[in-house]
N, C-alpha and C positions, 0 to 999 in steps of 0.2 A: 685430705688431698688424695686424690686418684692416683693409680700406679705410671697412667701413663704422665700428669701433669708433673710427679715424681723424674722419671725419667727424663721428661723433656729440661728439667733445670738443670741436671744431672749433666746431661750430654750438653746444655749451652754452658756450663759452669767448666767443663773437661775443654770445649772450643776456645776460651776464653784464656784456660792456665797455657794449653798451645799457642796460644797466639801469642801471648806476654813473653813465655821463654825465646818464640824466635825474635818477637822484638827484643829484647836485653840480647840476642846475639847480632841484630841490627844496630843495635845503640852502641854496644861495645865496638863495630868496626867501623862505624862513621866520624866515633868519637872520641878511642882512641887508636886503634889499629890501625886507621887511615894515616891519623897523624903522624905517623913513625916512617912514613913514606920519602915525604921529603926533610932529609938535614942540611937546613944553613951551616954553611962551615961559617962562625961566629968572628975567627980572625979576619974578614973579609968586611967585615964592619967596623966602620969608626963611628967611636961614641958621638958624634955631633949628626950623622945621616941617621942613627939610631933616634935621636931627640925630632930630629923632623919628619921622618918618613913615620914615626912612630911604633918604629919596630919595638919587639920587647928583646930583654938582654934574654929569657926563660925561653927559648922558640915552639913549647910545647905548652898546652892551658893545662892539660893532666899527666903527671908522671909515672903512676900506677892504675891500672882498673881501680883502685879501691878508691880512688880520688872522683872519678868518673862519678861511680856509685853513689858518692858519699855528695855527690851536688843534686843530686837529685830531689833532695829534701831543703834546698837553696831559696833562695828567688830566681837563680838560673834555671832551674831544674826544670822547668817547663818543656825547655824543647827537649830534654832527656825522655821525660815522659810521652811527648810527643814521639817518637822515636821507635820508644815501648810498645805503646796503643796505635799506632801506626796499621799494622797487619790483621786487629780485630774490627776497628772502623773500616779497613779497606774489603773486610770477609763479609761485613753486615752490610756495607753498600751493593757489593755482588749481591747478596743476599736478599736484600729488599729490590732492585731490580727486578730477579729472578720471579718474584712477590708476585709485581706488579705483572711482568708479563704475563705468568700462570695468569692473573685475577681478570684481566683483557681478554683475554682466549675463549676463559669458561662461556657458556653460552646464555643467556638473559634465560633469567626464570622467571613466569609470568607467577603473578600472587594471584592465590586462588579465589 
């Protein structure tokens, strides 16, 4: 391999660990930093609105990040990852637009 074909995986491989840590800091406040937002005050419920409305007696789904974390590897874990990957698909969509416009532009080369 070529120095630049080198490099070019190099720098998508560095675009890619970027994007992953700010999604895990998107996943971490959607999923559970958000949730810390609103507290039901729990004495406010009686057990029988709790059975119908289907509240839970727990009002939070993760009580630590490491719980968060640790679904990831779930059958729920989907939208976590979703979450994750989130900011690399949204960087590659730009990106392939960008593509495409450049590829429009250039001007027709006639074959010789």
């Amino acid at each position: 391999m070529t120095s630049t074909i080198k490099r070019r995986i190099a720098r998508e491989s560095l675009i890619f660990l970027l994007c992953t840590v700010i999604g895990l800091f998107i996943a971490y406040y959607v999923l559970y930093s958000h949730q810390r937002h609103y507290i039901p005050n729990l004495n406010d419920y009686h057990g029988d609105y709790m059975v119908d409305e289907g509240v839970n007696a727990i009002p939070y789904r993760y009580e630590t990040p490491a719980d968060m974390f640790r679904d990831l590897y779930s059958s729920a874990g989907l939208k976590s990852w979703l979450y994750i990957l989130t900011p690399y698909f949204a960087l590659c969509f730009v990106r392939s637009i960008i593509w495409s416009v450049n590829a429009l532009r250039q001007p027709k080369q006639l074959a010789p």
